[in-house]
N, C-alpha and C positions, 0 to 999 in steps of 0.2 A: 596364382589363382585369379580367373577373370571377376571383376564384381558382377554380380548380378539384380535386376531393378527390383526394386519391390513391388509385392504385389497388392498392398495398400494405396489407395487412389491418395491424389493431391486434396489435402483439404483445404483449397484458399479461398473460398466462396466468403467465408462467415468474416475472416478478414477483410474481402472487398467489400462489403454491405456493410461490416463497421465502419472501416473509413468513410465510406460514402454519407453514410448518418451523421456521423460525427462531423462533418463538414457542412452539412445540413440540404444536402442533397436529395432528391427521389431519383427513382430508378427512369423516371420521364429526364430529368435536367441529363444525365448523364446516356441515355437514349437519344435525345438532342445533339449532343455534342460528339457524339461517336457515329453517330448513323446506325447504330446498330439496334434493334424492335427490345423495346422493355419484355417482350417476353425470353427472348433470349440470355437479356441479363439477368433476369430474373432468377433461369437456370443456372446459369454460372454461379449467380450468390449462394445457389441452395444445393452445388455440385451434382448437378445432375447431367450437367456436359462440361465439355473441356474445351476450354476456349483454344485455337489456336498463340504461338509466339507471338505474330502479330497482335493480334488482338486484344491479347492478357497485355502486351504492351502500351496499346493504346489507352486501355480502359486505367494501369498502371499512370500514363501521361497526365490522361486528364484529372484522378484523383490526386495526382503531385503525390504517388506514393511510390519508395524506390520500388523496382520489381525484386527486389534480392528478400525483402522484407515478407513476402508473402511466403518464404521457405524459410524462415528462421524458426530456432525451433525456443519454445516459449520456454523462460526462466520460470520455474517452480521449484521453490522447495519447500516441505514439510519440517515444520519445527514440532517438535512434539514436548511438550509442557514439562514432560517428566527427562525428557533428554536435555532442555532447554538448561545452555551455560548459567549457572548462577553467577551474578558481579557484586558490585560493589560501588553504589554510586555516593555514598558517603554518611548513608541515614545510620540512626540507629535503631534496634530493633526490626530491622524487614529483613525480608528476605526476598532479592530480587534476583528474576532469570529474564534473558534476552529471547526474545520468541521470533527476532529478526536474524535471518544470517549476519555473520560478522561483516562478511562485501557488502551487505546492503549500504549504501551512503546517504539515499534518497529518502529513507527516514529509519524510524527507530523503533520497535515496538517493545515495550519493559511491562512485566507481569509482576506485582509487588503484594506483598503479603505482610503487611503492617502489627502485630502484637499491638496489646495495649499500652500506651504511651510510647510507641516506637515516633521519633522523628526525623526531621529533615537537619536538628541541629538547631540550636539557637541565635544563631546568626545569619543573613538572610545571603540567600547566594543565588546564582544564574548558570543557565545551561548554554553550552555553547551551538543554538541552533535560533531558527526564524521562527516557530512556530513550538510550543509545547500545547498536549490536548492531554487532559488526566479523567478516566471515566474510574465513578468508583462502582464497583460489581456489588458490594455486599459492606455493609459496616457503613460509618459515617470517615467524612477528612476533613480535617480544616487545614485550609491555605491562610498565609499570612503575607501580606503582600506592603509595601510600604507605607501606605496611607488607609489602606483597609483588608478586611480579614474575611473570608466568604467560606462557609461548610457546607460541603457536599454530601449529600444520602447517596442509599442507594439507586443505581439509576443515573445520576447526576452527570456533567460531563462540564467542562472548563476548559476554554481557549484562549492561551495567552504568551504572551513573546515570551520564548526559553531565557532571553536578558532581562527582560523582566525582574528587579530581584524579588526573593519568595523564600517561602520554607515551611515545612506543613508540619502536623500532627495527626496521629491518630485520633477523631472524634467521638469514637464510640469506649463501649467498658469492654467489648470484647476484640476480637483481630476482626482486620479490615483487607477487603481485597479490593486492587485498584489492577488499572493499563495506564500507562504511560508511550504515546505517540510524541517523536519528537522529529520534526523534516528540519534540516537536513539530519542525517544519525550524530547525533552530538560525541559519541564513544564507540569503539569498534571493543579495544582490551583486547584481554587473554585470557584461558580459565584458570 
């Protein structure tokens, strides 16, 4: 059986206008450098025509963006809270689920549901990543950190190196829900 094209148009426009932004471009610097009239590009960013090979290659040139990259198709996945693997990173009393896929490596997202007097342990320990961020949703946490001790409400958020050594508590008399972002993903597991 021969393939056949689809009949959903190219949507690379929103792609070219983000790179262009994000590089700190307007639609004039790169009208400049291509010869081609900003109203034209204009179109292109908002797919209302189809640039020629050429062209989409030019305008690909100047933005230093591969052409291959305007056809890729975007990694999404839905975690859903209640499908979301439950782990085990060492506390007692929580109950924590991973809300990032297990490939994810480029960080980490953990959904923790803290009981009252659930902890981290009494001994202060470190995560194996550059950055840990803890937002707490509801309840209070206190972090314990080696030279000082900071509690978070609700609302709250905390940025600090995953080596760092630490180790928290529930703050509140009731359960406490927190996220936990850690870049790079410090644990991938198993269920």
């Amino acid at each position: 059986m021969l393939p056949t094209p689809s009949q959903q148009p190219l949507a690379i426009g929103a792609k070219l206008r983000a790179t262009r932004r994000a590089q700190g471009f307007t639609i004039g610097h790169i009208a400049e450098a291509t010869g081609l009239t900003k109203g034209f590009i204009s179109r292109v960013e908002r797919d209302e025509t189809s640039p020629s090979v050429a062209t989409l290659l030019m305008l690909c040139e100047v933005l230093s963006l591969p052409v291959g990259r305007l056809f890729e198709t975007p990694e999404r996945e839905v975690v859903r809270l209640a499908d979301a693997p439950r782990i085990n990173m060492g506390g007692a009393g929580v109950v924590e689920r991973m809300l990032t896929p297990r490939r994810e490596a480029r960080l980490q997202l953990l959904r923790s549901t803290l009981e009252p007097a659930a902890t981290g342990g009494p001994d202060l320990y470190t995560i194996n990543c550059e950055v840990e961020v803890v937002h707490v949703l509801s309840g209070a946490l206190r972090l314990r950190f080696v030279t000082e001790e900071i509690v978070l409400g609700a609302g709250d958020a905390l940025t600090f190196a995953g080596r760092d050594p630490h180790t928290w508590t529930n703050g509140s008399d009731g359960p406490t829900d927190v996220v936990w972002i850690m870049s790079p993903a410090a644990w991938s597991g198993s269920s």
